[in-house]
Structure formats: structure tokens, C-alpha cells
C-alpha positions in Angstrom: 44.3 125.4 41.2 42.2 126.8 38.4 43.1 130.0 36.7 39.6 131.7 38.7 40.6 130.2 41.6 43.5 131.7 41.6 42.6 135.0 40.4 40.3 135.0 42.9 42.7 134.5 46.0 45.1 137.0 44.3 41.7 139.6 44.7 41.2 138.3 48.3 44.2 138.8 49.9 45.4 141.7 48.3 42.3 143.4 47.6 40.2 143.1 50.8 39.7 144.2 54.3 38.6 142.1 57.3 36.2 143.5 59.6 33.9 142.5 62.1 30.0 143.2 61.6 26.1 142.5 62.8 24.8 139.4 61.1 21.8 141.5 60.4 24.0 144.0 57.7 24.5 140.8 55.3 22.0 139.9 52.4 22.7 136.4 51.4 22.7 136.5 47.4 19.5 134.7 45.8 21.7 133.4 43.2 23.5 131.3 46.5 19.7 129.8 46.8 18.9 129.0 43.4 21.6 126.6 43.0 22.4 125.4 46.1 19.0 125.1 47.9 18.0 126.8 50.9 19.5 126.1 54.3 17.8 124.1 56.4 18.3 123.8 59.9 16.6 120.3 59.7 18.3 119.0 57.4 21.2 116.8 59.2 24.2 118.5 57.5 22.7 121.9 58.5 22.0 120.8 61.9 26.0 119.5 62.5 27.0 122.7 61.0 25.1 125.0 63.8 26.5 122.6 66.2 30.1 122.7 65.3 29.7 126.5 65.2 28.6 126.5 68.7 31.0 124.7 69.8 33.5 126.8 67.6 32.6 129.8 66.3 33.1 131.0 62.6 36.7 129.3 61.9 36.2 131.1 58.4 34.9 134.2 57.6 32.7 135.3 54.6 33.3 136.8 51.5 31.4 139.6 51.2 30.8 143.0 48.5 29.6 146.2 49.9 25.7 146.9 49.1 25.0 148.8 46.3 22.2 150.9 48.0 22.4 150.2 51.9 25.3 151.9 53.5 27.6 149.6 55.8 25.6 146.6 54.8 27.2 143.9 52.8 26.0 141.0 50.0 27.5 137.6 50.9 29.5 136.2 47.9 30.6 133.0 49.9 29.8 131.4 52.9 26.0 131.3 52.7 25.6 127.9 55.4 28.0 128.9 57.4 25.8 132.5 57.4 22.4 130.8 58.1 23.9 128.4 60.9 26.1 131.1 62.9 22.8 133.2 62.9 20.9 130.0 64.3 23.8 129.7 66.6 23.1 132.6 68.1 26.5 135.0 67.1 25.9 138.1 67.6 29.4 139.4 65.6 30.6 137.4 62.2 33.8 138.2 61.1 34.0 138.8 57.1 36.3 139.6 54.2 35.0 142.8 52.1 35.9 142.0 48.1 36.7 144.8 45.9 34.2 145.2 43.2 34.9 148.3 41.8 36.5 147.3 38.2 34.1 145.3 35.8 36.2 142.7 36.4 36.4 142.2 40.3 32.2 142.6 39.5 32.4 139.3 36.8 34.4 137.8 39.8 32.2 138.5 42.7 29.5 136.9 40.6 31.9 134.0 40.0 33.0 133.3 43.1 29.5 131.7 44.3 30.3 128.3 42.4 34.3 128.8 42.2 34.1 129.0 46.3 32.1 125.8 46.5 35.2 123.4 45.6 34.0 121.0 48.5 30.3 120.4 47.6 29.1 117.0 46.2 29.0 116.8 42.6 27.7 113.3 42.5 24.7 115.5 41.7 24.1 116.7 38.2 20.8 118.5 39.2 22.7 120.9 41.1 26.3 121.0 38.6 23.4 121.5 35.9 22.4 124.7 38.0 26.3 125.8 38.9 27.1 125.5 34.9 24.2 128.0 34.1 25.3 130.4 36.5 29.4 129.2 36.1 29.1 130.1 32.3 27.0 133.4 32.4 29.7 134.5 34.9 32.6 133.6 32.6 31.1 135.2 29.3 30.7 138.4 31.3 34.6 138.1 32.4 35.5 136.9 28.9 33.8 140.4 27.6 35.4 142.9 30.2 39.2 140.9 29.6 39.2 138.9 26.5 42.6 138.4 26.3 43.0 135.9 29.1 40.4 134.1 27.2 41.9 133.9 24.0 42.0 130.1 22.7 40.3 128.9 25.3 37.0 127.3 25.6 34.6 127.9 27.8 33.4 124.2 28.0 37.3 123.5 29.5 37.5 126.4 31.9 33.8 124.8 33.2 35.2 121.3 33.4 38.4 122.4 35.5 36.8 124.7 37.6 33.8 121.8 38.3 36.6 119.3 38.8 34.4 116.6 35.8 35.5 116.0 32.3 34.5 117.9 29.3 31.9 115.1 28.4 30.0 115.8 31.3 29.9 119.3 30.6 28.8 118.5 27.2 25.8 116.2 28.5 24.6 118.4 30.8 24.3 121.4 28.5 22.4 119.4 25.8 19.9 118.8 28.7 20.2 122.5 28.9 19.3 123.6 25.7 17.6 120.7 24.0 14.7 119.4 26.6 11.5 120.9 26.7 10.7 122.7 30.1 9.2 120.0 31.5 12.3 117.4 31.4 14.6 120.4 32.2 12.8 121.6 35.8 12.7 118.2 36.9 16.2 117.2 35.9 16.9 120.6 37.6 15.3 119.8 40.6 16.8 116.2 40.9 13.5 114.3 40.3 14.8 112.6 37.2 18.7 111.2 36.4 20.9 112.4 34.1 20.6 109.5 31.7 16.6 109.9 32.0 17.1 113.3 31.1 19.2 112.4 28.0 16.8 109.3 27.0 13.7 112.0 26.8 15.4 114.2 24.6 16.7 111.7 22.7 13.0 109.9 22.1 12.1 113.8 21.1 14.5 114.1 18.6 14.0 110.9 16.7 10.1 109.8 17.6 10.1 105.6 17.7 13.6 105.1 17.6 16.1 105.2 20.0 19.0 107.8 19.1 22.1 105.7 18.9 24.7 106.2 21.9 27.2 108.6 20.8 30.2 106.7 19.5 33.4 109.8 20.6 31.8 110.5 24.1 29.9 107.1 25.5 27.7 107.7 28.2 28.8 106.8 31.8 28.6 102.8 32.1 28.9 102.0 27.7 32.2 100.9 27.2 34.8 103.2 24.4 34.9 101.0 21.5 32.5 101.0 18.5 29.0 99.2 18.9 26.7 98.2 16.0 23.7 100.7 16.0 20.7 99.1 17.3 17.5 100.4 16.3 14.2 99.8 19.3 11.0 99.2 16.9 8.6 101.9 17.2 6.1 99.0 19.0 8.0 99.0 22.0 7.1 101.6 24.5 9.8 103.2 26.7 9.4 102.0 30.1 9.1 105.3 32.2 8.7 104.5 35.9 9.1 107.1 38.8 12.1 107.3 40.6 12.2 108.9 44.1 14.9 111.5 44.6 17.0 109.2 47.1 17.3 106.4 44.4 18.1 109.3 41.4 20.9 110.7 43.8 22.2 106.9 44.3 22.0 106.0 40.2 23.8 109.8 40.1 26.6 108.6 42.4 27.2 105.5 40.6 27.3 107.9 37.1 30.0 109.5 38.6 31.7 106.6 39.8 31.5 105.1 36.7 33.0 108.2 34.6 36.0 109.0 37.4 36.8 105.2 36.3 36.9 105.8 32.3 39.1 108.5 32.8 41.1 106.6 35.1 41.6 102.8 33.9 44.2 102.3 36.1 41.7 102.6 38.9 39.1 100.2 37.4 42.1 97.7 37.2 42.5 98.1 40.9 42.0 94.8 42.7 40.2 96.8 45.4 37.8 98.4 43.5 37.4 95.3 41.2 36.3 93.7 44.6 34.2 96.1 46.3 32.5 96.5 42.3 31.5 92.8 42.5 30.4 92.9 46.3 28.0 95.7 45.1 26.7 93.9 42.2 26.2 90.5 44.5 24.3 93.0 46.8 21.9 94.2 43.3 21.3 90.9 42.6 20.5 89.8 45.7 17.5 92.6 46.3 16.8 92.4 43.1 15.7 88.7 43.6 14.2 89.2 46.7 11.9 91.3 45.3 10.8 89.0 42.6 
């Protein structure tokens, strides 16, 4: 467990009250929404969750701060589906756990605990870890300022990465996305229409106009291999083949990114005689649609 995650169950359980209240006093945050995505009670996960509710009622209550305005109304810091799809449901009573938030501190927390809560969601997807690391490191610099000391040499890139459960490279990827493509590249990496690597190719092409930006030799993409590779230049003749990719084969190419970095940081697991075979069943399965579409 993570230094915030732990910090954040210390505030909690020793610094919270249960209590029961009407649905109707809790404001989801709009920060929950601009990562995650809005619920959707169409949406098959969404759906199962109302059901299982149903069935079996809020095994887990929310998080919640008081309202700064509204009297005996409440912001929800986590538990925004499980809000939405009890409400659907039809309870008419939630039960929820009111955070402290009256040091600066327990404040940088609250903010913190809408991505440092969400331990269980996919992160296969780098459109919505992008979104998390925006909101994940605004949080943190606000903590860092209000208690510096238990920030002291320490970077924010490694409290990102263990708190995001991926590697410092991916960090590092995803924030030169960040801060380097123009506003067109960024919203659409953003909003999952284009891959990671697509995102990265763009801003490399940017950078360098006609030739492609060698692959960085310390921190390989997912897929290139760790030892050194003469630099190959593309002539400025050859156009880069930009074809649209719909968001169900982005989120599969995503998956396989992931895949693909989980086994460079674990060799052991690529050796696996398993893996190896379910690896080559996959790529018989490429080729096979690939030549059937020929």
C-alpha cells in the first residue's frame, strides 16, 4: 500500500463518522466526471452494477466531505457508480463515511482520494490514466506545499507511478503527450480516439518535420526491445500513414501496450511457457485475419 493510500485510511477510520442520509443531499464531484466518464446506465458495466445493488444493497458506503455552502448536504469524494446506480436502484437511504477536511491537508487529501480510491479501475487505458495523472499530480503538488517534509527527496513522477500501479516510463510518456502535443492530438488522445504510440508518433513528426525522431534508447517504447538499435532515419518523401482507428481497436492496441510493458519489467513472465504459448496463439490468430482480409 502506497504512502496516500495509507494516509488516507489512517484519515478514514480515525477521522470520520458513518451516517445514514437521502441520496438527494450528495453532489457527485465534476472532477469524478471528467476523468472517469459519466455513468451510464446503458452501458453493460453500469447496468450489472444497478443490478447487483438490487439484489444487495450498498455493501460499501461512500466517502463523502460536508458541503461548503449547503447545510447537511455532502460532496462525494468516492463511490461516484456505486452513487448513480443505488439512485437508479431505487434506495431511498445510502449509508456514507463523512471525511474530515478541516486542515489544508485532509482538503489536498479529499481532492486526492478521487484517483487514489479507484485502485480497481482498468488502466489498460492511457486516455483515462492520462486524465487521473493531471488530476493525481495537481493533488500531490497542493499536499507537497501544505507538508513538504513528507515529500522531501521524493519525486512526484515515483509517487504517480506507485500510486497508478505502472512504471515510471509510462508516466513519463504520458506527460510528454501532456505538455508537448498541440490541442488537437491531446483532446483526442484524451478522449481515447487515438493510441498512446499515435499520440507519441504526432509529436514526434512535430518536433523534427520529415524525419522520424529516433526511439528513445534509456526508456524503449512498449513492444522495442532494451538494447541499442542503429538510428534509422524515414526520408522526408515518405508520408506517414495516418488511418482512423475506432475506439474499440485503440482500447485493444492499449491493452496489448500494457501487456507488453508488465512483460519488460517482468522477464521472468515473458519466459513463461504459458504466456510464450498463448503470445504465439495470438499472433497465429493476427495473421490469420490479417490474410483473410487481403
Amino acid at each position: 500500500m502506497s504512502f496516500l493510500s495509507e494516509k488516507l485510511a489512517d484519515i478514514q477510520f480515525s477521522k470520520s463518522v458513518m451516517i445514514m442520509v437521502d441520496p438527494f443531499r450528495l453532489h457527485p464531484d465534476p472532477d469524478n466526471d471528467s476523468i472517469y466518464g459519466a455513468f451510464d446506465p446503458e452501458k453493460e458495466e453500469d447496468k450489472k452494477l444497478i443490478e447487483e445493488i438490487k439484489e444487495m444493497g450498498l455493501l460499501q458506503p461512500l466517502l463523502v466531505k460536508r458541503h461548503p455552502v449547503l447545510p447537511e448536504e455532502y460532496i462525494i469524494i468516492s463511490g461516484h457508480r456505486r452513487y448513480h446506480a443505488a439512485v437508479a436502484a431505487g434506495l431511498s437511504r445510502l449509508e456514507v463515511l463523512v471525511m474530515n477536511t478541516n486542515t489544508p491537508e485532509e482538503q489536498a487529501m479529499a481532492k486526492l482520494a478521487i484517483t487514489v480510491s479507484n485502485h480497481s479501475r482498468d488502466r489498460s487505458n492511457p486516455a483515462i490514466m492520462a486524465r487521473e495523472m493531471e488530476h493525481l499530480e495537481k493533488a500531490l503538488k497542493e499536499l507537497r506545499r501544505v507538508n513538504p517534509e513528507r515529500f522531501r527527496g521524493t519525486e512526484l513522477r515515483a509517487v504517480m507511478a506507485e500510486e497508478l500501479g505502472v512504471s515510471t516510463k509510462t508516466i513519463a510518456r504520458t506527460k510528454k503527450i501532456l505538455n508537448n502535443a498541440d490541442s488537437q492530438t491531446k483532446k483526442e488522445f484524451t478522449s481515447g480516439k487515438i493510441t498512446q504510440l499515435e499520440a507519441l508518433k504526432r509529436i514526434d513528426k512535430s518536433q523534427k518535420p520529415g524525419i522520424a525522431e529516433p526511439l528513445p534508447q534509456e526508456e524503449p517504447l512498449p513492444g522495442q526491445l532494451s538494447f541499442s538499435l542503429p538510428t534509422i532515419e524515414r526520408p522526408k518523401e515518405i508520408p506517414s500513414k495516418q488511418n482512423g482507428v475506432s475506439e474499440g481497436a485503440a482500447h485493444t492496441i492499449n491493452r496489448l501496450v500494457r501487456i507488453t510493458e508488465q512483460l519488460e519489467l517482468n522477464p521472468d513472465i515473458a519466459a513463461d511457457e504459458e504466456v510464450s504459448c498463448i503470445i504465439h496463439d495470438l499472433e497465429k490468430i493476427i495473421a490469420s485475419k490479417s490474410k483473410n482480409k487481403k
